[in-house]
N, C-alpha and C positions, 0 to 999 in steps of 0.2 A: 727369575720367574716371579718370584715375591713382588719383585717392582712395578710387574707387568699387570699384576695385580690389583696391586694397588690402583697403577692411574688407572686401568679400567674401570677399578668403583669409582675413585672421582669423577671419572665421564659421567657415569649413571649418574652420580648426586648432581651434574650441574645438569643434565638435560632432565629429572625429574620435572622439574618447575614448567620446562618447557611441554612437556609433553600432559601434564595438567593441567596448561592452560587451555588443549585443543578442543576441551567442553567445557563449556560454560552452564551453569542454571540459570535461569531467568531471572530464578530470583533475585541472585548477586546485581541481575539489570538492573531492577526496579530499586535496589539497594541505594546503587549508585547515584539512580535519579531523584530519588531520595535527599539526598545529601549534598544533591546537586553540582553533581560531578560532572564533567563530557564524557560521556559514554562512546567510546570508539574500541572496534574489534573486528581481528582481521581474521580469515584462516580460523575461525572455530567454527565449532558446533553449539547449538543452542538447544538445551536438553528443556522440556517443559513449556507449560504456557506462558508466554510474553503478555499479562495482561497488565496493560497501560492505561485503564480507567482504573485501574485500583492503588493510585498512588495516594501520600501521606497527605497530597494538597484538595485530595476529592474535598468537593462542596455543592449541596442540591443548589441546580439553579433553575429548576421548573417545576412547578407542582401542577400536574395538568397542561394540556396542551390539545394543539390539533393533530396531533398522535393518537388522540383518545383522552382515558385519562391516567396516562402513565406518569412516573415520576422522574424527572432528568438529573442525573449527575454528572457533572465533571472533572475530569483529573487534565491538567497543565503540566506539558512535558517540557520543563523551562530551558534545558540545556541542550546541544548539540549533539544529535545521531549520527553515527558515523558504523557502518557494518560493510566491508568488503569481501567478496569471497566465500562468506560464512551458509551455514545450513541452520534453518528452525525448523525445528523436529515437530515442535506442536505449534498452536495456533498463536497470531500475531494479532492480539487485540487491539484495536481502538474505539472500537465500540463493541457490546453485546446486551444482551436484554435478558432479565429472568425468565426462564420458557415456562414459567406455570405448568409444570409438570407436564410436561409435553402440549399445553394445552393454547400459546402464543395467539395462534393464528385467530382464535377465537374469543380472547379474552382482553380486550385492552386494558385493564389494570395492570399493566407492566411497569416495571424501572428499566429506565433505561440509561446504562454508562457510557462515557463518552470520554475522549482526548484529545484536545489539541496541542501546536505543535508552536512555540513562541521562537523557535531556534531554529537553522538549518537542519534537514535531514536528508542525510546520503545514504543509500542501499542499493549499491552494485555488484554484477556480478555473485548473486546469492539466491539461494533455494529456498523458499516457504513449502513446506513440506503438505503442510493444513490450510486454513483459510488464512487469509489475510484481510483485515476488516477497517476500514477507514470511514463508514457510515458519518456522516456528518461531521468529520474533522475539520478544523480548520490551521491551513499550514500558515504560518506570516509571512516566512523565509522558504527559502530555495528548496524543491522539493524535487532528489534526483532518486528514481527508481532505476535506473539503467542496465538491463542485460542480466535481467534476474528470469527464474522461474517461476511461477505461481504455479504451486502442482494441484491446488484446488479452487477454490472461490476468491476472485479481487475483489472487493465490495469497496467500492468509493462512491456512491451511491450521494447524493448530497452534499460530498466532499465540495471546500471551497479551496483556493492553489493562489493565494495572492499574490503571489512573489512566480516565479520558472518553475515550470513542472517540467519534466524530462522521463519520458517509457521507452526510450527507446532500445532497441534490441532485446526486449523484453518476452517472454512467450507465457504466454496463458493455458495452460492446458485446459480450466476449468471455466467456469460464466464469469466474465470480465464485467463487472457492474460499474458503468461512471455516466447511467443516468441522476436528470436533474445536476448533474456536476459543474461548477464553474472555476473557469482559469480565467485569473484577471490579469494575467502576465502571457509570454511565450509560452508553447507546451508543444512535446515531439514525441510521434510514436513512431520516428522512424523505423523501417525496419522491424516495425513490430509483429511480432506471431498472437492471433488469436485462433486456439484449436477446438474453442467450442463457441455459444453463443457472447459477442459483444454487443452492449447495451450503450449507447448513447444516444438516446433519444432525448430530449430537451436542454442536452447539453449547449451550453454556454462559450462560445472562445469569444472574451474581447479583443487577444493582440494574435500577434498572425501562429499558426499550429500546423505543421508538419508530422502527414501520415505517409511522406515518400515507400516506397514498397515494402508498406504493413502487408500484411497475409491476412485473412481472415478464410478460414475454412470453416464454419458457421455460420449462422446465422448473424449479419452485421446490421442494426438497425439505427438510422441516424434521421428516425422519424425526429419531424421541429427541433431537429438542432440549429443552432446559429453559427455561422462560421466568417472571421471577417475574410478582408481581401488580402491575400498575398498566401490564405492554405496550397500545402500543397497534397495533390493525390496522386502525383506522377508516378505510375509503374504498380499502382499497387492491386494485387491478384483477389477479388472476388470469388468465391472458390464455392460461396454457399448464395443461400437468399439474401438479398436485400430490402430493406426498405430506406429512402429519400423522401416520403414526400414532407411536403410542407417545407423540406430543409434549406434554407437559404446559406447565402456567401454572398456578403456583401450588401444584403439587403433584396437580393435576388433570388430569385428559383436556383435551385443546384442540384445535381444528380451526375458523379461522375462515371466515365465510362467502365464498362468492366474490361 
């Protein structure tokens, strides 16, 4: 009995570590990128806010702007993201702005923070639980969102994707924002779910972008988007309003079937 004892406590002691690691703080993230470590994590949880404009590399790089007259900051996420499987409990920043006491909308003396992304980043199969914010990011390398949840707000709003962008099997429950966005590489929303409004209006593709049978049950607007030759929209279910105009493929009028 004594014996049985025992290794039972040993079990407990060597699966402690493991079972420790299945939450993660954010902090320890930003710790790591820090220090400039590859940040990879599979199978946890992510307790707290992920803010990614507040690393040790921030530096103003705008004082004023055609934003108003806010002030820009940046933080440089230099290493490798890699998150599979995983849950963010709170919000995944790459950009946010001081709300002036709730007073934003009305006040342009904002700061405004920001991230970009010098290294690949993989985020598959994973839940953002809060918003997820990429406002003006700019990725270099491979940028794979694939087969996650956004259970609130996508905000890629001005985001730029130089390298492969990939959404697919992705599902939106909240307002998918990748107006003004540009992809200067491949980019796929195959199979993509959006369940409320998606915004791509003056979005950008210079190489070919595959929405094969995305869903949108909202409102989808792809008012002056550009799209080259070889998109594909085979199969994919209009379920709300649309708007096409102005939207070219190829240099042509486009407006695919519902």
């Amino acid at each position: 009995m004594k014996t049985f004892v025992t290794s039972l406590l040993l079990a407990l002691v060597a699966l402690a570590p493991t079972l420790a690691q299945s939450t993660i703080d954010a902090k320890d993230i930003i710790a790591k990128i820090n220090r400039k470590e590859a940040v990879s994590y599979q199978n946890v949880t992510i307790t707290g806010e992920l803010d990614l404009t507040n690393l040790a590399n921030r530096k103003e790089v705008r004082e004023g702007s055609w934003k108003g007259d806010s002030r820009e900051y940046l933080s440089v996420v230099e290493v490798p993201l890699t998150f599979k499987n995983c849950t963010f409990k709170g919000k995944f920043l790459a950009y946010h702005t001081d709300d002036q006491d709730g007073k934003r909308l009305f006040n342009t003396n904002n700061i405004v923070y920001n991230a970009d992304f010098t290294e690949a980043v993989t985020i598959d199969g994973c839940k953002f639980e809060d918003d997820a914010t990429f406002k003006y990011s700019l990725f270099s390398q491979r940028a794979i969102f694939t087969n996650n949840r956004f259970g609130e707000e996508a905000l890629f709003k001005y985001t730029k994707f130089r390298n492969a962008a990939d959404f697919s099997n992705s599902t939106f429950r909240g307002y998918a924002d990748f107006k003004y966005t540009k992809f200067d590489e491949s980019s796929s929303f195959e199979k993509a779910t959006f369940e409320r409004s998606a915004d791509f209006k003056y979005t950008k593709f210079d190489e070919v972008t595959n929405f094969q049978k995305a869903r949108f049950s909202g409102n989808a607007d792809f008012k002056y988007t550009h799209l080259p030759r070889g998109t594909n929209f085979d199969e994919v279910r209009f379920e709300g309003s649309t708007d096409f105009k102005y939207t070219t493929l190829d240099g042509r009028k486009f407006s695919p079937s519902r």
